[in-house]
C-alpha positions as CSV (number, residue, x, y, z in Angstrom):
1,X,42.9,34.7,-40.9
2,X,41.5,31.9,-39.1
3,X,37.7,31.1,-38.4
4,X,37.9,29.8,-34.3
5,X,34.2,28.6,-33.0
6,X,34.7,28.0,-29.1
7,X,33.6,24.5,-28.2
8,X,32.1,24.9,-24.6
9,X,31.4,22.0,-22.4
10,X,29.4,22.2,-18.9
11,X,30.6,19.9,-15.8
12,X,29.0,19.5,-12.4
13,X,30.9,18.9,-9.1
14,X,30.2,15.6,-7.8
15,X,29.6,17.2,-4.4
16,X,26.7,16.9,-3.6
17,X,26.6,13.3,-4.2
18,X,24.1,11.4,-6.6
19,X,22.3,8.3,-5.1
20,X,20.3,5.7,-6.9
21,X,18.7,2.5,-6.9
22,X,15.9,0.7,-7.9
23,X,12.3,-0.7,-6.8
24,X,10.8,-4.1,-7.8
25,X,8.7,-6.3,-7.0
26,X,9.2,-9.9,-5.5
27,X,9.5,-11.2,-8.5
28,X,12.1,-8.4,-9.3
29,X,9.9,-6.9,-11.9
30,X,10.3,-3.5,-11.7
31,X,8.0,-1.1,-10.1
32,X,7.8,2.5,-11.6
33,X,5.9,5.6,-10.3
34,X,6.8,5.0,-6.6
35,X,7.9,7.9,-4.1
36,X,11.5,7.2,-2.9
37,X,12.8,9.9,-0.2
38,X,16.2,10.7,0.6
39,X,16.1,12.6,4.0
40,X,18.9,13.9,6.2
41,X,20.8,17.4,6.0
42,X,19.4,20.0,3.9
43,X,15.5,18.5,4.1
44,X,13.6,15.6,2.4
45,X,14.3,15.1,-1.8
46,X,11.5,12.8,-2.6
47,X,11.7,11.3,-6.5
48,X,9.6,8.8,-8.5
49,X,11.3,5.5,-9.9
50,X,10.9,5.4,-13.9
51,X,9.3,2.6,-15.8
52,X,12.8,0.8,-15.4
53,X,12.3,1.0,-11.6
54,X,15.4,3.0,-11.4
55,X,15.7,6.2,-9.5
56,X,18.3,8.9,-9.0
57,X,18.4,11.7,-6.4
58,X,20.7,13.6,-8.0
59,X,22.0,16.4,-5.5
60,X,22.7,14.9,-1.9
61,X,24.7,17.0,0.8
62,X,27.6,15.8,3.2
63,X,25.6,13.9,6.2
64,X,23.7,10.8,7.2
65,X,20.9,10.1,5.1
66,X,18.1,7.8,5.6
67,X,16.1,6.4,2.4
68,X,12.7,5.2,2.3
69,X,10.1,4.1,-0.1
70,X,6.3,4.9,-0.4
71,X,4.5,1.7,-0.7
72,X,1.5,2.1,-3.4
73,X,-1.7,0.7,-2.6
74,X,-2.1,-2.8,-2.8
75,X,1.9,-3.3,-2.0
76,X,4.3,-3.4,1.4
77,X,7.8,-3.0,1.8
78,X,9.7,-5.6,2.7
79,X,13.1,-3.5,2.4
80,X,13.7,-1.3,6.0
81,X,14.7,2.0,5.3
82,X,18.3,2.1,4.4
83,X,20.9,4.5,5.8
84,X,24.2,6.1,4.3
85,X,27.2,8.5,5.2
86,X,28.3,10.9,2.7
87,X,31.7,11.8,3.7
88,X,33.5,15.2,2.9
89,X,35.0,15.8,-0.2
90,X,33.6,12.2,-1.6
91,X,33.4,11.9,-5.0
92,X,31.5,8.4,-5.1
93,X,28.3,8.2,-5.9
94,X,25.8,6.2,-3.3
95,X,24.8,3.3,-5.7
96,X,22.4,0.3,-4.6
97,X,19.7,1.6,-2.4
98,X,17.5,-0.9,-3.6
99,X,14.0,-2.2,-1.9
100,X,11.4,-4.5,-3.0
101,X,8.1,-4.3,-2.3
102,X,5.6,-7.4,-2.1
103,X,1.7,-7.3,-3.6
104,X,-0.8,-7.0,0.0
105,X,-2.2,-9.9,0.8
106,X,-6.6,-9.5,0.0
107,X,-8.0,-8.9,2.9
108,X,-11.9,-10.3,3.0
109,X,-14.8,-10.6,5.5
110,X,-17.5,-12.7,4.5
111,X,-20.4,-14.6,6.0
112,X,-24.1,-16.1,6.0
113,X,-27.3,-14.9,6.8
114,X,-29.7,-18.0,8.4
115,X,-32.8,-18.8,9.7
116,X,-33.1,-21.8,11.6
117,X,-30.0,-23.1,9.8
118,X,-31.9,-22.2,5.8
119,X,-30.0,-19.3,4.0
120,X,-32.1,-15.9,3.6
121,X,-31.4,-14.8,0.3
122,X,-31.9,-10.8,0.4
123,X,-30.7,-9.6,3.6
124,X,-28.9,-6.2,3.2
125,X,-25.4,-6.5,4.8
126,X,-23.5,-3.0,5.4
127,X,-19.7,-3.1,6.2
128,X,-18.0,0.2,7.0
129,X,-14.6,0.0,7.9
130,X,-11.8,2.6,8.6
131,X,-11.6,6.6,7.5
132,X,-15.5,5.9,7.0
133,X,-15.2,3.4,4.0
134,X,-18.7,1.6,3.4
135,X,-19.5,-0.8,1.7
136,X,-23.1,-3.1,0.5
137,X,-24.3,-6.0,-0.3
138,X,-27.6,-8.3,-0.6
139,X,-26.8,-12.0,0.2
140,X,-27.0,-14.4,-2.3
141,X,-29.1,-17.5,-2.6
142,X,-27.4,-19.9,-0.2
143,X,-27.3,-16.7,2.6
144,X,-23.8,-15.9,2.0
145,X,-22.1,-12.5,1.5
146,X,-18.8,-11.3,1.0
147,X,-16.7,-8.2,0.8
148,X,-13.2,-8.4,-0.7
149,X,-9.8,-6.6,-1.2
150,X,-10.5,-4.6,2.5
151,X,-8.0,-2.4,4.2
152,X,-7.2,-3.8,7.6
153,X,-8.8,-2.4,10.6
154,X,-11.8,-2.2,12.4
155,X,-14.9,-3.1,10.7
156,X,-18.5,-2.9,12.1
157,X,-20.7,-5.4,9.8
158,X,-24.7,-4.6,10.4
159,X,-27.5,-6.8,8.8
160,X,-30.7,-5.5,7.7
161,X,-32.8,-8.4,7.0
162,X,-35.7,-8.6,4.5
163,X,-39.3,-8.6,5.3
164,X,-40.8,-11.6,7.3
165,X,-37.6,-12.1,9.2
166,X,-35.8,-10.1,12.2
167,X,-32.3,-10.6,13.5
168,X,-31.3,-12.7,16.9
169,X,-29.2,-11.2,18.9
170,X,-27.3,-8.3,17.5
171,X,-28.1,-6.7,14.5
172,X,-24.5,-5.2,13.9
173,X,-21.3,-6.8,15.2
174,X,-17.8,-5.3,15.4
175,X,-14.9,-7.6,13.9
176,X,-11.0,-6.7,13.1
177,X,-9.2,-7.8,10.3
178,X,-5.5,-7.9,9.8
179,X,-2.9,-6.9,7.0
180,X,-2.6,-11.3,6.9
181,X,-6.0,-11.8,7.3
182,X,-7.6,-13.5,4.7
183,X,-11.0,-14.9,5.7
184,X,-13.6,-13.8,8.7
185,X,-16.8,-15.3,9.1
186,X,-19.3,-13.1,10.8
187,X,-22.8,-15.4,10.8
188,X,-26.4,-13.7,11.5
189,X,-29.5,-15.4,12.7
190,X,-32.5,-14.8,11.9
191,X,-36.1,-15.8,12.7
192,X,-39.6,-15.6,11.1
């Protein structure tokens, strides 16, 4: 008699079809951990890119998809979303859904804090900016202050000055920075 061992093998069907791509940088260094979505029929399939910046939704339906990145903090897309047909009975993978993402521009708001055109070291400056985000500092020796790396939006600035000295004019003052905004100046006077 003859020993047979069965040799079993397990294929998929290429329907659904697989799409992939990758996500870099400007530079084209690759970008892992960031949310790519596939949406169209059947729902949203949402998948992470690898350290390589590849990703690979494995399982997509007949239909018109549209793909779409998650931009981590600190980046923006520069990619649209990209749309895709896949056809009945296609057996071709969707390949080259690529996007590249650029680093933010920092966003800063900085000033002085005067009196009678001398710096006041030690004036207590209070930003607080959108969802509630606030932020302090004291001003330095020449008056100045700064606050770095902000998300754009509306920010309200307020000055507390220290003892011996009282604000002209308003004490807090409302100023809007942009996502290419690098630089505001919001100034305070004080007097004696």
């Amino acid at each position: 008699t003859t020993d047979a061992s069965a040799v079993d093998f397990t294929v998929r069907d290429i329907i659904p079809a697989a799409v992939s791509g990758t996500v870099c940088d400007a530079d084209g260094l690759a970008l892992g951990g960031v949310a790519v979505t596939v949406d169209g029929p059947g729902g949203p399939q949402t998948v992470v890119t690898l350290s390589d910046g590849s990703y690979l939704v494995d399982s997509v339906p007949v239909g018109d998809h549209v793909v779409t990145v998650t931009a981590p903090d600190g980046y923006t897309a520069l990619t649209p979303p990209l749309t895709f047909t896949v056809p009945p009975d296609s057996q071709t993978p969707v390949t080259d859904q690529d996007f590249v993402l650029q680093a933010a521009p920092e966003v800063s708001l900085s000033g002085a804090v005067t009196a009678s055109g001398t710096a006041v070291p030690g004036a207590l400056v209070t930003a607080t900016g959108p969802g509630g985000a606030t932020l302090q500092t004291l001003t330095a020796l020449d008056g100045g202050y700064s606050f770095g790396d902000l998300a754009p939006g509306a920010w309200s600035v307020t000055v507390d000055p220290p003892a011996g000295h009282v604000v002209l004019g308003a004490g807090t003052r409302e100023e809007t920075v942009g996502g290419t905004d690098v630089f505001s100046r919001v100034v305070y006077g004080t007097r004696t």
